[in-house]
N, C-alpha and C positions, 0 to 999 in steps of 0.2 A: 114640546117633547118633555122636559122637564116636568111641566103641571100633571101632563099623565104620568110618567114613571110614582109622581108623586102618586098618584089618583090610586093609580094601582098598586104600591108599597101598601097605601092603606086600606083598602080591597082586600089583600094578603093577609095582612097583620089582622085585619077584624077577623078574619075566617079562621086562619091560625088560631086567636084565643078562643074563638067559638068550639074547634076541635078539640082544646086541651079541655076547656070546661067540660065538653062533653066526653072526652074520656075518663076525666076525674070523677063523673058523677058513673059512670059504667063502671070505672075499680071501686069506689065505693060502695055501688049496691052490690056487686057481687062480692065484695068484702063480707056484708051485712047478709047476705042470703047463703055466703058458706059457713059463717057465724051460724046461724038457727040452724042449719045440717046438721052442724061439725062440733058440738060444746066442747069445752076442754073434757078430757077423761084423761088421765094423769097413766104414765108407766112409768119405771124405773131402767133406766141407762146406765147399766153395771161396768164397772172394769172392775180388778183386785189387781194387787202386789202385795209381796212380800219379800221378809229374807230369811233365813233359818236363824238359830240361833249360833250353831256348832258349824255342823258341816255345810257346806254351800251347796249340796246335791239331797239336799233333805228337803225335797219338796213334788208334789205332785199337784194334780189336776183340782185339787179340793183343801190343798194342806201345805202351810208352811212350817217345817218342824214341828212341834206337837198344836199347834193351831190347826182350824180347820174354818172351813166358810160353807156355806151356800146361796143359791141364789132359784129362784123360782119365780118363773112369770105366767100367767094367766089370764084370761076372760076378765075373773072378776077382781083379783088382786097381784099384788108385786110382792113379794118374799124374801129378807134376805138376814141371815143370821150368821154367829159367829162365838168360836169357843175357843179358851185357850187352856191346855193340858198343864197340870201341876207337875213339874217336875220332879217332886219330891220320889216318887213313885219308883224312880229309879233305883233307889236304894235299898227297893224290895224286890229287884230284878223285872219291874213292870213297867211295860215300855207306853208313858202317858199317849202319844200320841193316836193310839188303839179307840179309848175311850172317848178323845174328841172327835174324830172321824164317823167314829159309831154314830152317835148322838147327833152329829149334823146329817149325816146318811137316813137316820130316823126323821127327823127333820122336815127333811126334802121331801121321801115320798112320803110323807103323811100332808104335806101342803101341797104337792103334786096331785093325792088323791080325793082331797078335801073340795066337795062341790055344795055347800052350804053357803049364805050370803054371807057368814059372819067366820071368823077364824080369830079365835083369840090367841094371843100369843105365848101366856102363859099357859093354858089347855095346849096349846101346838109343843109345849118346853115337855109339860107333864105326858103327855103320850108316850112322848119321842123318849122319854128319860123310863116310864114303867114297861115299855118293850124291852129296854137293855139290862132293866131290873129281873125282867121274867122269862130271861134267856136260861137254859138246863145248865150252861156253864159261865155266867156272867162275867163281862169283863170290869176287871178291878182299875181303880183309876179315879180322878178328879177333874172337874173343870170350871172356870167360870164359863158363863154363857150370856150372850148378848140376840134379843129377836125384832127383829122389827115390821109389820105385818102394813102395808099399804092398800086401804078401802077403795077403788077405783071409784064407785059411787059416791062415796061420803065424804071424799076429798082430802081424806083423812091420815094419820102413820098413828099406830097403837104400837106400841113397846112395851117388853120385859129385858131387863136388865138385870144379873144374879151377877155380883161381884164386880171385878175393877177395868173387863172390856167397858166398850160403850159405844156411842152414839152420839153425833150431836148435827144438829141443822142450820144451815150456814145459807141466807137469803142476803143477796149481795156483798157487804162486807161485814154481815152484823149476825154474827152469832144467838138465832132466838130462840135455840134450846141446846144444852149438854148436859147428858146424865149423871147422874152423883156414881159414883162408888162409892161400892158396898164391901168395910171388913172389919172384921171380927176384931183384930189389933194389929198395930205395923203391917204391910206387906202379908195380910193372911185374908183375905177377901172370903166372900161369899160362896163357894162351891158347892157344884152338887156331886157325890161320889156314890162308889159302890167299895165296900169295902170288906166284906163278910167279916163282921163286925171286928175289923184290927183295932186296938186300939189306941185313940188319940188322932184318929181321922178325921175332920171337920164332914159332917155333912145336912146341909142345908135344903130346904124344900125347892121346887118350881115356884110353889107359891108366896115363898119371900122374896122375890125379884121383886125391883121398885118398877112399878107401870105406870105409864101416860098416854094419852091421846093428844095430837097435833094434829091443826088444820095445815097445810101445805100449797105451796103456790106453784106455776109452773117455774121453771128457772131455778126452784131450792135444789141445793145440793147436799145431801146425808151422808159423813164422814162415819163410817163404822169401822172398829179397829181392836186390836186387843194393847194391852196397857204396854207393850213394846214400844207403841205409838204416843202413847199420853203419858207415860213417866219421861219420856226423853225429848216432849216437844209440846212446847206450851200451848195456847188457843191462837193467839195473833199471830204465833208463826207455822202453825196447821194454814192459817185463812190467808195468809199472803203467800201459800203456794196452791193455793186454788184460782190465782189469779188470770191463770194463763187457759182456763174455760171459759168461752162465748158462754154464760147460762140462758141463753137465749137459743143458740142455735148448738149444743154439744155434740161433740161426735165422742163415738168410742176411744179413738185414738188421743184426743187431748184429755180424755179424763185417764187411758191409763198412763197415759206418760207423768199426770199430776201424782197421780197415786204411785208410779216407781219413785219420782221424787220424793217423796214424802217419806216413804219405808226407805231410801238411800240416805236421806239425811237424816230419821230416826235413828239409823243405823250408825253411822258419822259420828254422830252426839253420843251417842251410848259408848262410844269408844273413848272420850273425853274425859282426861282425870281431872281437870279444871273446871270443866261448864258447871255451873250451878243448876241442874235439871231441875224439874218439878217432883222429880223422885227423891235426888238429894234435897231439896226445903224440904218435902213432907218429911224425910228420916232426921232431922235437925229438929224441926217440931214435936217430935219425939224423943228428943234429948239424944240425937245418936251425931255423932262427929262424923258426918259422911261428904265427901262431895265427890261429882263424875256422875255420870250418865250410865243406863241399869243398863247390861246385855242382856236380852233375851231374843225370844223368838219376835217378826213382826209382820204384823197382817193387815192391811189396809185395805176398803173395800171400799169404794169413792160408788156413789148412786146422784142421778140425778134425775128430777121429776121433767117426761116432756108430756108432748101431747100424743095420744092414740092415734089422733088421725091427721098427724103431718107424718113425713115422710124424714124417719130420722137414719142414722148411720148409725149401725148396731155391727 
């Protein structure tokens, strides 16, 4: 009895690994045969947050205090940009937040209605910026402006960047691109304005934005923000709060919750008469005696590259 039970244990056992082998070779090729279906084709996985600067109720569907965002997805590309209102504008009884709204409103449906294979970023800035130029009553105002235009085919992120928002790409824990800001001297960036001709208004082309092209992988994640974000929170502590997204598998929800974190502790910090910010070093290298964290407005717009043809949470 014993010698069968053995007999048959090992009967089992042979058959058992024969099943597993054979199943491993069945996930295998249909691994390999939804591979030639299914290539990568890359989308973008949007949250945003923000906070106002002032009032805590100064925000809408597109806008956080004079900040403004968009987002645009498509057939053939992913879209998403972002602009922050000069405040200054105020002291001419002109309420900045008008003129960012505008200009990302132009924005959108001009990449909304844009069915060409190619959308450059700065041409998509320039549109959007001589519609608001060629209004009968043009609105006054300044912005910087941050664009970032994603090639589904070419695998690609093409950027324009005008001033001190930005950008930057974060592939595990390693930071392989952030945009420069762009300004004129201290605290005075690149802007594009409308001003009928006031004077001592800074205004700057579309086509002075610093541009680049990025190859992208699936799993990268594009931190876009206006400088509420990056004067009050250095690079390695932007990227140790993106730690708590699978970039493998992202849902919506874990990346807005990264991005309320992110604009909550922007927020935090800029309230700090102590912290040595990245705002405070840069006005010290300037020769200016500052230290604490800048208040402004803050916009965070967390994106992350999946695949078209899995089945993601959006």
């Amino acid at each position: 009895t014993f010698k069968k039970r053995c007999k048959s244990s090992g009967i089992n056992a042979e058959y058992g690994g024969r099943v597993t082998l054979m199943q491993s070779i069945f996930y295998l090729g249909r691994s390999l045969l939804l591979g030639f279906r299914q290539p990568f084709k890359p989308r973008l996985l949007c949250a945003c947050s923000g906070v106002p600067r002032t009032h805590p109720c100064n925000f809408g569907p597109a806008h956080f205090g004079d900040d403004a965002f968009f987002i645009v997805e498509n057939e053939k590309r992913s879209v998403i940009g972002i602009a922050d209102g000069v405040g200054g504008w105020r002291r001419y009884d002109v309420d900045p937040s008008k003129f960012t709204r505008s200009l990302m409103n132009n924005c959108e449906r001009i990449a909304r209605s844009t069915t060409t294979d190619v959308l450059n970023p700065v041409g998509l800035l320039q549109r959007a910026y001589e519609q608001m130029m060629h209004l009968k009553s043009p609105l006054l105002g300044s912005c910087t402006a941050c664009i970032v235009v994603m090639d589904k085919e070419k695998k690609e992120v093409s950027a324009a960047n005008l001033g001190d928002s930005g950008f930057m790409v974060v592939r595990g824990d390693v930071v392989v691109y952030q945009s420069q800001e762009q300004q004129h001297y201290f605290n005075t960036p690149y802007q594009l304005s409308i001003s009928n001709d006031r004077l001592g208004v800074i205004q700057d082309r579309p086509s002075d934005a610093d541009t680049t092209t990025i190859s992208i992988q699936k799993g990268d994640l594009i931190v876009m923000a206006t400088d509420g974000l990056f004067d009050n929170m250095f690079q390695q502590q932007i990227v140790e709060r993106l730690k708590i997204i699978d970039r493998y598998a992202p849902t919506y929800e874990t990346l807005k919750q990264a991005a309320d974190k992110l604009a909550a502790d922007a927020r935090n910090l800029a309230m700090d008469e102590d912290y040595m910010s990245p705002f405070a070093m840069k006005a010290q290298h300037y020769g200016l005696n500052f230290r604490g964290g800048k208040l402004d407005d803050i916009t965070v717009l967390l994106a992350s590259v999946v695949n078209c043809w899995e089945e993601e949470d959006t």
